[in-house]
GUMARRO-375673 format. One line per 10 residues: number of its first residue (from 1); for each residue x, y, z of N, C-alpha, C. Coordinates in Angstrom, 1 decimal. Each point is the difference from the previous one (the first is absolute). Example, Ala and Ser with C-alpha at 12.3 -4.5 7.8 and 13.67 -1.06 7.14 Angstrom:
2
1> 13.2/-5.7/7.8/-0.9/1.2/0.0/0.9/1.2/0.0 ~ -0.4/1.1/-0.7/0.9/1.1/0.0/-0.8/1.1/0.8
// end
This chain:
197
1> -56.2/62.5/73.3/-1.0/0.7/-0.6/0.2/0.1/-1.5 ~ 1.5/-0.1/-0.4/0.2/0.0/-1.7/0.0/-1.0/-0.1 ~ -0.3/-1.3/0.3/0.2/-1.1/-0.5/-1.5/0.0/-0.2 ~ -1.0/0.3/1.0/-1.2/-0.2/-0.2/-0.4/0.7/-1.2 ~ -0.2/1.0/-0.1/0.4/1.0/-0.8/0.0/-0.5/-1.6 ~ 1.7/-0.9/0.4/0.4/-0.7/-1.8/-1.0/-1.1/-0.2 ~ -0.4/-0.9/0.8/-0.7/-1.1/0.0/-1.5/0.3/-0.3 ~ -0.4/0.8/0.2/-1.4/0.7/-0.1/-0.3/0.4/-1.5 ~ 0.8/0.7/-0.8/1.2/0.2/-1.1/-0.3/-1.4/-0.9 ~ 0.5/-0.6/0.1/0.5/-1.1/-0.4/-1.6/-0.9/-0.4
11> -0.7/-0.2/1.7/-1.2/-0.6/-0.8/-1.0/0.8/-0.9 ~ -0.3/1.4/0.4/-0.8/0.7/-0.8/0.7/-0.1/-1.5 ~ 1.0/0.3/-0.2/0.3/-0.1/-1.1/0.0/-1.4/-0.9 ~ 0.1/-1.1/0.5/-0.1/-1.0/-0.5/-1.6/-0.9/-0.2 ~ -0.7/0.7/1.2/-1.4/0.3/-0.5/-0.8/0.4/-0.9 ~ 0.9/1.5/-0.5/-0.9/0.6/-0.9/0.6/-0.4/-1.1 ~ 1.0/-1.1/-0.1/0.7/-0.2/-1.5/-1.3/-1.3/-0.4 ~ -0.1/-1.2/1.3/-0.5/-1.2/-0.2/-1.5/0.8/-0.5 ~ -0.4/1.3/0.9/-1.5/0.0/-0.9/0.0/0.4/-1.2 ~ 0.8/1.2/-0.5/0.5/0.0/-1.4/0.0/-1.2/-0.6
21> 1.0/-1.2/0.0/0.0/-0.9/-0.8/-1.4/-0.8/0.3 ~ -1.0/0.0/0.5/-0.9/-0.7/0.3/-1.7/0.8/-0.6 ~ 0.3/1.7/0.0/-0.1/0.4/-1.0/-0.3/-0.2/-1.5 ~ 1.3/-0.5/-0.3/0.7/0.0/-1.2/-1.1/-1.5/-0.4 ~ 0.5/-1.0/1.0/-0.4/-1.3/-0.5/-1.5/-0.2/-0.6 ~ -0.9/1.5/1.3/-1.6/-0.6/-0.3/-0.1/0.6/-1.6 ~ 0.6/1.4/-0.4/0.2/0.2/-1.4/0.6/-0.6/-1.1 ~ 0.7/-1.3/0.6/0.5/-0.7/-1.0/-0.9/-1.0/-0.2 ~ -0.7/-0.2/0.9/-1.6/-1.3/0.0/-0.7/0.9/-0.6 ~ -0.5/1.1/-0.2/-1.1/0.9/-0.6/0.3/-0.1/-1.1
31> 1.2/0.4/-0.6/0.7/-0.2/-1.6/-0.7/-1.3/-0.7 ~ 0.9/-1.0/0.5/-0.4/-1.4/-0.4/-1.1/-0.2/-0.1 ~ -0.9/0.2/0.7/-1.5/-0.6/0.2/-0.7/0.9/-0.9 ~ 0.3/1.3/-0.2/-0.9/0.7/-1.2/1.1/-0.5/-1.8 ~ 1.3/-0.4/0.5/0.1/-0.7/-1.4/-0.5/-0.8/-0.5 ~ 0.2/-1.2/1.2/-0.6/-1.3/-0.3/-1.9/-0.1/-0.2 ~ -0.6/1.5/0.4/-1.7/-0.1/-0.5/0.0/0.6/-1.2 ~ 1.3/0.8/-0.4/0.0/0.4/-1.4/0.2/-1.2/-1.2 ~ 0.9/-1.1/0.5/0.8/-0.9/-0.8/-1.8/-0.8/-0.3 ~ -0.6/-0.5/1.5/-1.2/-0.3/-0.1/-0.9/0.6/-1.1
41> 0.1/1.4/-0.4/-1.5/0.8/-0.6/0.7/-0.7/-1.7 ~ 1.4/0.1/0.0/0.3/-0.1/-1.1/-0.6/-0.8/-0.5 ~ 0.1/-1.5/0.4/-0.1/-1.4/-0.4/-1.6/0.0/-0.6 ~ -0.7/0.8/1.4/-1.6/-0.2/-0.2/-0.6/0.7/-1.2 ~ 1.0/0.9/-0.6/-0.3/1.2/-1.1/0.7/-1.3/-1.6 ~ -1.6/-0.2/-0.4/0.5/-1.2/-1.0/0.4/0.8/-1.8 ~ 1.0/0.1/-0.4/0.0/0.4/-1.6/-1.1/-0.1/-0.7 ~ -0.6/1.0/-0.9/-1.1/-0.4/-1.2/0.5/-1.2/-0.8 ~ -0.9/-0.5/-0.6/0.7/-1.1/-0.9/-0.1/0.7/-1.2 ~ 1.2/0.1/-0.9/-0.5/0.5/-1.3/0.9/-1.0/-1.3
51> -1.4/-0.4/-0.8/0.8/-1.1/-0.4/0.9/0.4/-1.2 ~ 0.9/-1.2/-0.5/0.8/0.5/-1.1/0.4/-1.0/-1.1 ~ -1.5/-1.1/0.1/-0.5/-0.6/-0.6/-1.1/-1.4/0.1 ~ -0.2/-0.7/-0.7/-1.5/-0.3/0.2/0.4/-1.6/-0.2 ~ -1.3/-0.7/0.3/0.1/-1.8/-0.5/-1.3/0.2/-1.2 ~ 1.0/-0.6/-1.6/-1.3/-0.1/-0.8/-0.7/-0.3/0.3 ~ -1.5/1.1/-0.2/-1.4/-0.2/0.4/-0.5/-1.7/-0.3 ~ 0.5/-0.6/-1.3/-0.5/-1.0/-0.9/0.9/-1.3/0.8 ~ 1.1/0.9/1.2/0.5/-1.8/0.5/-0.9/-0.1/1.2 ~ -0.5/-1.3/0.1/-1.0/-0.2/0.9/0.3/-1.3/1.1
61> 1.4/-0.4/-0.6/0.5/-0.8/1.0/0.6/0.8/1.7 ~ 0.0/-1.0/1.2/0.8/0.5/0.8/1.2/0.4/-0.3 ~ 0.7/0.7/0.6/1.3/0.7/0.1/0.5/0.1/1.3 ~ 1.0/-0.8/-0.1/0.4/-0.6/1.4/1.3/1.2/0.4 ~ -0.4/0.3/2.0/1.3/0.7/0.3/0.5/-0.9/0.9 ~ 1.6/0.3/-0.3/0.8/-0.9/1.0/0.9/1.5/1.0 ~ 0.5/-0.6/0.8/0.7/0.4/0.9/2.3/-0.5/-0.4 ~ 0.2/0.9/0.4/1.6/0.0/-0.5/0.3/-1.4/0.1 ~ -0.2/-1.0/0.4/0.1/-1.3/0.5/-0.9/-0.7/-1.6 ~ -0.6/0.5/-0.3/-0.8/-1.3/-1.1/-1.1/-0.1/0.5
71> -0.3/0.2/1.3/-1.2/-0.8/0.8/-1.3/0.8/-0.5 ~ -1.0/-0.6/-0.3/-1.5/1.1/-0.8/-0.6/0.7/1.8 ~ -0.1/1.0/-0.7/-0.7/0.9/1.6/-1.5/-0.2/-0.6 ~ -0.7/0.1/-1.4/-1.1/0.1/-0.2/0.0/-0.4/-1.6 ~ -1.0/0.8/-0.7/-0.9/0.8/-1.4/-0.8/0.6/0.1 ~ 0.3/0.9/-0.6/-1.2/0.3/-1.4/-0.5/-0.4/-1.5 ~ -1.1/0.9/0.3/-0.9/-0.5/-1.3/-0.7/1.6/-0.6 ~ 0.3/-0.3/-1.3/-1.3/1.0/-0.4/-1.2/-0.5/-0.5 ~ -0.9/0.6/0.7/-1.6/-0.1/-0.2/-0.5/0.6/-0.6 ~ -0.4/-0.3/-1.8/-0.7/0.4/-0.8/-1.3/0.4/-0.4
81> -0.5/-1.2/1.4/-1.7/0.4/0.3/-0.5/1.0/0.5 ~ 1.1/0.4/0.9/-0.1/1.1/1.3/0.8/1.5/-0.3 ~ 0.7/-0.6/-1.8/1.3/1.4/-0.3/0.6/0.3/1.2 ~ 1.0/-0.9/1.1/0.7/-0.1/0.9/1.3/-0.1/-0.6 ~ 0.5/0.7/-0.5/1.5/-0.5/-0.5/0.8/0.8/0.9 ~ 1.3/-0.8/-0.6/1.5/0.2/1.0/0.9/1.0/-0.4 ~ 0.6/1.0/0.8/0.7/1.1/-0.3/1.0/-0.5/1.0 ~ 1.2/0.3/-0.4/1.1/-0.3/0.0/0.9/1.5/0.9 ~ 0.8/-0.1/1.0/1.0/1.0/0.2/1.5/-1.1/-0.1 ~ 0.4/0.6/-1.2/1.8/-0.7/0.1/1.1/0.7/0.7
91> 0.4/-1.0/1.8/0.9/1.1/0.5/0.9/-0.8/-0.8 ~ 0.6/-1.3/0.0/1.5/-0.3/-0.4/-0.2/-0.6/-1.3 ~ 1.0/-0.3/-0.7/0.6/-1.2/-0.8/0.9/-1.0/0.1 ~ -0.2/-1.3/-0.3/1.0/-0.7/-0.2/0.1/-0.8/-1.6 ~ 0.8/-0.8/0.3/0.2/-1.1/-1.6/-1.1/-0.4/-0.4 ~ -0.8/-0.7/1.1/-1.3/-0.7/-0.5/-1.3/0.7/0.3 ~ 0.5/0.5/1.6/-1.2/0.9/0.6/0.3/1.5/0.3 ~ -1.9/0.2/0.0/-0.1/1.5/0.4/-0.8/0.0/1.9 ~ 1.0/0.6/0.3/-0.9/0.1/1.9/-1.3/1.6/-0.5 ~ -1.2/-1.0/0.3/-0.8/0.7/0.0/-1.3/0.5/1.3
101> -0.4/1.2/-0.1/-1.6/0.0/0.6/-1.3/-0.5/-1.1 ~ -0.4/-0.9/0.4/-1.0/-0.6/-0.6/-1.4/0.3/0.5 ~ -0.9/1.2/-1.2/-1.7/0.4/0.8/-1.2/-0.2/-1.1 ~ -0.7/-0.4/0.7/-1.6/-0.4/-0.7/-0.3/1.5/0.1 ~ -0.2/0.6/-1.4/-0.2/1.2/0.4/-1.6/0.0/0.2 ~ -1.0/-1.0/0.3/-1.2/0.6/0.6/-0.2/-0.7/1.3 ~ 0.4/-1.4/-0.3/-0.1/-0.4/1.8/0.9/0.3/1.2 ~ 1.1/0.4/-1.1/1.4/0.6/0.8/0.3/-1.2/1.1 ~ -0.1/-0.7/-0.7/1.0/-1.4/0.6/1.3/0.2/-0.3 ~ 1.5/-0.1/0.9/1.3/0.5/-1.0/0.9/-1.5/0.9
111> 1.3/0.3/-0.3/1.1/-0.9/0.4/1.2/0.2/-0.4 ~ 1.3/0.5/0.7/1.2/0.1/-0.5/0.7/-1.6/-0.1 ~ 0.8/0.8/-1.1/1.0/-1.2/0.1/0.4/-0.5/-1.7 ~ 1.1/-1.5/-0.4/0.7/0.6/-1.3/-1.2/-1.1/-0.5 ~ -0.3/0.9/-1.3/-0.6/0.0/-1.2/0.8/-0.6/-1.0 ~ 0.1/-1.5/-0.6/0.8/-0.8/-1.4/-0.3/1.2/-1.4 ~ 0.6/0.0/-0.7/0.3/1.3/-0.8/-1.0/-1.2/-1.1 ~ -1.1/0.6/-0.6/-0.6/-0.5/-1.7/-0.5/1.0/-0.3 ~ -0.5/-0.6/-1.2/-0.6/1.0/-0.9/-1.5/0.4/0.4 ~ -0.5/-0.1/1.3/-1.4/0.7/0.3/0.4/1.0/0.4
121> 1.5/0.5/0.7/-0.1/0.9/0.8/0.7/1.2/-1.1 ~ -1.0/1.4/0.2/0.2/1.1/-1.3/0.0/1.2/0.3 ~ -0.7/0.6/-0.8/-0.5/1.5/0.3/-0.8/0.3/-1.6 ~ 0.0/1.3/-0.1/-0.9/0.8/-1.2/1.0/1.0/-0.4 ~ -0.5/0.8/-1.2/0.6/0.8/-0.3/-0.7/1.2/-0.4 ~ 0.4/1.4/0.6/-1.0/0.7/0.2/0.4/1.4/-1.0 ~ 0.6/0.0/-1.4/0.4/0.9/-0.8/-1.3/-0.6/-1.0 ~ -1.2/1.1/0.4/-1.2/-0.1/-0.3/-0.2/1.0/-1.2 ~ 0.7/1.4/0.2/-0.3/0.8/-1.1/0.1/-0.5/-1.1 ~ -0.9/0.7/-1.2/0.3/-0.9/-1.4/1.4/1.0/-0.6
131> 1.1/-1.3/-0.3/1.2/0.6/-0.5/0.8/-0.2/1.0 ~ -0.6/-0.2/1.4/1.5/0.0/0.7/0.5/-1.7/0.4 ~ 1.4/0.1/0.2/0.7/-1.0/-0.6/0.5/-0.6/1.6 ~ 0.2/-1.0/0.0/0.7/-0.5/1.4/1.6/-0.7/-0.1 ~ 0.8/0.5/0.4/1.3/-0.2/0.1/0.4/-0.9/1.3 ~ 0.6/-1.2/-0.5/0.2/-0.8/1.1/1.3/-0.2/-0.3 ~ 1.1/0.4/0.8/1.2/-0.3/0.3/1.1/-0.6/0.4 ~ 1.4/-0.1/-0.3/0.6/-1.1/0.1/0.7/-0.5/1.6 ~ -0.5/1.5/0.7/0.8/0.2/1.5/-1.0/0.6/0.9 ~ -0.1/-0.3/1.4/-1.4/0.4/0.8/-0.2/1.5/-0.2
141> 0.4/0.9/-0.9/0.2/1.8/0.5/-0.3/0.5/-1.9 ~ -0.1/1.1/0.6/-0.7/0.8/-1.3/1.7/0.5/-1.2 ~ 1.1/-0.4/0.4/1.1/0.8/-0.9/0.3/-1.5/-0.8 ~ -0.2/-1.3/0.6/0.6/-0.9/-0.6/-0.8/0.2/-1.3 ~ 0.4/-1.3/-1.5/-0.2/0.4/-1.0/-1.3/-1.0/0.0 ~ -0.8/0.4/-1.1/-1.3/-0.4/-0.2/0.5/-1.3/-0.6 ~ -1.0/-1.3/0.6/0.3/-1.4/-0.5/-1.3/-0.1/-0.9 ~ -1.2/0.2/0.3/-1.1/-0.1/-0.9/-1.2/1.0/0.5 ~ -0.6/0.3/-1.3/-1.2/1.3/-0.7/-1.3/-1.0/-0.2 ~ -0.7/0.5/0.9/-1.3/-0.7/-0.3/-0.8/1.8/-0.8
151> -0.2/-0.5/-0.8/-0.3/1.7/-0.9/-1.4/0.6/0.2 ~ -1.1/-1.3/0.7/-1.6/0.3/0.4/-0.3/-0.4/1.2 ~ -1.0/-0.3/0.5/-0.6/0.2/1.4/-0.5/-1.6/-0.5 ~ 0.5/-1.2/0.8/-0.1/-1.0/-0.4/-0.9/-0.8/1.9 ~ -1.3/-0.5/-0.2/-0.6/0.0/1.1/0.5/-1.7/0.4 ~ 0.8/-0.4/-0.5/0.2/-1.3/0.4/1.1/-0.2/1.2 ~ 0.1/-1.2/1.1/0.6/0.0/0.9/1.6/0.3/-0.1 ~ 0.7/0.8/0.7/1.6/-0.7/0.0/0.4/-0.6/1.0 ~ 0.6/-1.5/-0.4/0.5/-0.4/1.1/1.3/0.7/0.4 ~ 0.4/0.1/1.7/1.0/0.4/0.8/1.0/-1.4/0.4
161> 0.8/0.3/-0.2/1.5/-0.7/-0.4/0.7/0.3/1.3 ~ 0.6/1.2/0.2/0.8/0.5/1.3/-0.8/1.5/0.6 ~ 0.8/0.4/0.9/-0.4/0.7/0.7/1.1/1.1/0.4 ~ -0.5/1.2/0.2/1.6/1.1/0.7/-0.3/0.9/0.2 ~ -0.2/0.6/1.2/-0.6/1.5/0.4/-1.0/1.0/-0.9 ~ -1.2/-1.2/0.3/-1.1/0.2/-1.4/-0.3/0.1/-1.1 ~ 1.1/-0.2/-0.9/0.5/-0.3/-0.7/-0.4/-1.3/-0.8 ~ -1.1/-0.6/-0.8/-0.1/-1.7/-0.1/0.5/-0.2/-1.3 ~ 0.8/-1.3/-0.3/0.7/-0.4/-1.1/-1.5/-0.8/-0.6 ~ -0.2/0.1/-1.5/-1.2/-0.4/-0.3/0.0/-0.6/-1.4
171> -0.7/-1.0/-0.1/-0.3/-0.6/-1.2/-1.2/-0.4/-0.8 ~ 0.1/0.2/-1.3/-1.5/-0.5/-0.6/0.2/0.2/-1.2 ~ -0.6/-0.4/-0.8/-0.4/-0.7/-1.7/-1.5/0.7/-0.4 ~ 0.2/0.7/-1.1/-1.3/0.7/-0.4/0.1/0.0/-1.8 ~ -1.1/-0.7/-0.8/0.6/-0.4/-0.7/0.9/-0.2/-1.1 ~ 0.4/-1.0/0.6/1.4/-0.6/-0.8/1.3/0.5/0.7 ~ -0.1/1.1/1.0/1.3/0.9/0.2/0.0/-0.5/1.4 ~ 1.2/0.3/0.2/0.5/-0.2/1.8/0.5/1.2/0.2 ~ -0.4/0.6/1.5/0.5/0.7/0.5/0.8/0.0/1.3 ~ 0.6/0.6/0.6/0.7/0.0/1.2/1.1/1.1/0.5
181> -0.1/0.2/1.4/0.6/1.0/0.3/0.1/0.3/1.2 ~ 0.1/1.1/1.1/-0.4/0.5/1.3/-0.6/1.0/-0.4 ~ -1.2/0.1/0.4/-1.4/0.7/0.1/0.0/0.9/1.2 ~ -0.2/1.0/-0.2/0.4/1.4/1.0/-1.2/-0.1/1.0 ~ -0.1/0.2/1.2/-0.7/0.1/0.9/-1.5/0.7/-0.8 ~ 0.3/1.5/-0.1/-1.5/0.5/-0.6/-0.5/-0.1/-0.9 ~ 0.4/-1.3/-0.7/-0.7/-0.6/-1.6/-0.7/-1.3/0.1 ~ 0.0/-0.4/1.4/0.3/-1.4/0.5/-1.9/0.3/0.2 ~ -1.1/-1.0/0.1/-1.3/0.2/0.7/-0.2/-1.2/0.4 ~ 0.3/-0.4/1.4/-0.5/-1.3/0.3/-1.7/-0.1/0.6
191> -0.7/-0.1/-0.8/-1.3/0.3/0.1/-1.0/-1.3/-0.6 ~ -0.4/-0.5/0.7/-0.8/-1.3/-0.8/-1.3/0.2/-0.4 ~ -0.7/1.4/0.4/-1.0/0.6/0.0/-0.4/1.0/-1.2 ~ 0.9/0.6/-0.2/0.2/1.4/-0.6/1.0/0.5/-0.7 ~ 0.3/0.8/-0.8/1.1/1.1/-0.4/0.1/0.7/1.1 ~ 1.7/0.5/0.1/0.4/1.0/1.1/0.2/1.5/-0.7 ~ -0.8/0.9/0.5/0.1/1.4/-0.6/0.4/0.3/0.8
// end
């Protein structure tokens, strides 16, 4: 009768452990499967594009994207008939190229991928008050020392050189003088349209 007893013992207990762990398992499939529809919502939840510079309105050639390889994925074009021009988001830099999102901002045709570094690709400069002055710097951040003073609100393009946590390295000639520097995120207006207030 104690053996029966132990043995009786023995399976209930090993019972109630396997449904515990089985338990356990269908809550470790519930976990997963509400991660993996979370990991899902992520992907489906697309970033705003906000650009952080433009393709001169006035270049009207294509602008070819390639892929890490060299290989062309596509182009763009700006369309001057249609005022379709191209805004620019710079995630990377390299020597030659910038990896870009590339958008028509009216037909919103876009295309990632690296962008050959020239002189169409720019921005504006948006120190509009009369008197105030634009400081473009020798290092991507506001303590490094001032490399060049543009002393008026000058409406002409600057071309973008490099790139660095919004930060754009920038160049241009206004006359007779050359300027250059890293141009601070909120002085920056990549706008092919308009002034940025």
């Amino acid at each position: 009768m104690k053996l029966i007893y132990i043995l009786l013992s023995i399976i209930l207990c090993s019972s109630i452990v396997s449904c515990k762990q089985g338990k356990k398992s269908v809550i470790q499939v519930e976990e997963i499967e509400k991660q993996d529809a979370t990991s899902v919502n992520r992907e489906i939840i697309k970033e705003p594009f906000v650009p952080n510079a433009v393709i001169n309105f006035e270049y009207t050639k294509k602008v070819i994207i390639r892929d890490w390889k060299g290989n062309e994925l596509g182009f763009m074009q700006n369309n001057g008939e249609e005022e379709d021009y191209i805004s620019l988001n710079i995630k990377k830099d390299s020597l030659q190229f910038f990896y870009v999102k590339a958008i028509a901002e009216i037909s919103k045709k876009n295309i990632e991928g690296w962008l050959k570094k020239s002189n169409y690709i720019g921005t504006y400069a948006r120190n509009y008050e009369e008197g105030q002055s634009l400081n473009l710097y020798e290092e991507p951040n506001n303590e490094s020392k001032i490399k060049s003073i543009v002393k008026e609100w000058i409406p002409d393009f600057y071309t973008i050189t490099k790139f660095n946590n919004n930060w754009v390295f920038v160049k241009m000639s206004y006359e007779g003088k050359d300027y250059s520097g890293w141009l601070e995120p909120k002085m920056q207006c990549p706008n092919s349209y308009t002034t940025c207030n």
